[in-house]
Each structure stands twice: as structure tokens, then as C-alpha cells.
C-alpha distance (Angstrom), angle and dihedral (degrees) to the residues before:
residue distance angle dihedral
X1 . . .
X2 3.49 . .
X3 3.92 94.1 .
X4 3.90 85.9 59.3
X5 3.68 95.8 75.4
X6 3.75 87.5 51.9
X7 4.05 98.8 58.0
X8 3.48 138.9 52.0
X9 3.59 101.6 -101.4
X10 3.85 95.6 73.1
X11 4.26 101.2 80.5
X12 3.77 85.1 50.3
X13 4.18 93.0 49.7
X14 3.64 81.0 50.4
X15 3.67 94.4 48.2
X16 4.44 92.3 45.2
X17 4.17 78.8 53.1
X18 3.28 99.5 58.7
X19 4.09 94.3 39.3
X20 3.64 84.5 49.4
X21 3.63 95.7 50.1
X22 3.90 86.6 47.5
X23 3.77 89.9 54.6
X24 4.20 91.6 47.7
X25 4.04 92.2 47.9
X26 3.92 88.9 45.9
X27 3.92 82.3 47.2
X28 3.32 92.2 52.1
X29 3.94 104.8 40.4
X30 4.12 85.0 58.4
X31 4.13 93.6 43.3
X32 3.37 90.4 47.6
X33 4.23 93.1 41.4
X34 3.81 89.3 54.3
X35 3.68 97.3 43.8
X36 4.20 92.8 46.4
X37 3.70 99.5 36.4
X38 3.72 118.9 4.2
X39 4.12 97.7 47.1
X40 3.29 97.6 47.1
X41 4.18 95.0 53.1
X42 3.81 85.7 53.4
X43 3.47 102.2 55.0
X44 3.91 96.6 45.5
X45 3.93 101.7 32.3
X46 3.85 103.3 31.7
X47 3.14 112.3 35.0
X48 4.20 86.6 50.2
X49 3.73 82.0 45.3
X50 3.62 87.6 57.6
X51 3.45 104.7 47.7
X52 3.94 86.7 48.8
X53 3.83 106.3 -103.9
X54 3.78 93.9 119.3
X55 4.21 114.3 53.7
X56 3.87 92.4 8.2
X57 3.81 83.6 139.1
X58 3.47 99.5 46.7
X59 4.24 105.5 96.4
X60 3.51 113.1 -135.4
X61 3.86 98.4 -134.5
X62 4.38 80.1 59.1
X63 3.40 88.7 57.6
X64 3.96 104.5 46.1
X65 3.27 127.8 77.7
X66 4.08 127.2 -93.4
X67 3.48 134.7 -123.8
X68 3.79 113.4 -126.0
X69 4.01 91.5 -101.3
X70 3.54 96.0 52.5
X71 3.71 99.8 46.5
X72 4.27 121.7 112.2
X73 3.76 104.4 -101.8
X74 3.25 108.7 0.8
X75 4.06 117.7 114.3
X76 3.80 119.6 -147.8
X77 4.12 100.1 -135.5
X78 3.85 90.9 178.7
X79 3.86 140.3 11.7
X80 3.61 121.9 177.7
């Protein structure tokens, strides 16, 4: 270790440090982002949306989308 300070190669060890702590604290941020906030939403919100517990009175036909004859207020002035 000792020999490091002496050569060239030490300034750029120094610099692969710090872009490899960068890389472990942006890591980190997202690990700890997903575990606090993300996971969490999942397991209580989507899997009850999933199993139908949240929207169950929603239709589906409300939901998707129309073609243009079957849309409120629109009138059809040709069709081919």
C-alpha cells in the first residue's frame, strides 16, 4: 500500500473510490426507495387490486375505450 502513494496509479484508485462509492449510495438510495415506499404499496394496493377488492364496481366496458360509433355524442355522418 505504501508503494501506491509513490506511483501514478494512486489519484486514479482514488478517483475508481469515489465512482464506486457513487455507484453504492445510488444503489442504496433505490434499494432502500423500493423497500420503504414502493414494496409496501404493492403488497397492500395491488395485490387487493388484483384479487378485485379495489374497482369491483367499476364495469369493464366503462373503462375501455370506444369505437367512434359507440361513443356519447358523437354522430356517425358516413361509414363505408
Amino acid at each position: 500500500m505504501v508503494t501506491l502513494l509513490y506511483i501514478g496509479a494512486w489519484p486514479f484508485m482514488k478517483f475508481i473510490g469515489f465512482i464506486l462509492f457513487l455507484l453504492i449510495a445510488f444503489l442504496g438510495f433505490w434499494c432502500l426507495t423500493f423497500l420503504v415506499c414502493i414494496l409496501p404499496y404493492w403488497l397492500t394496493y395491488g395485490i387487493a387490486e388484483n384479487r378485485g377488492k379495489i374497482n369491483a364496481n367499476v364495469s369493464p366496458d366503462d373503462v375501455r375505450s370506444k369505437t367512434l360509433p359507440h361513443q356519447q355524442n358523437v354522430e356517425v355522418v358516413y361509414i363505408k
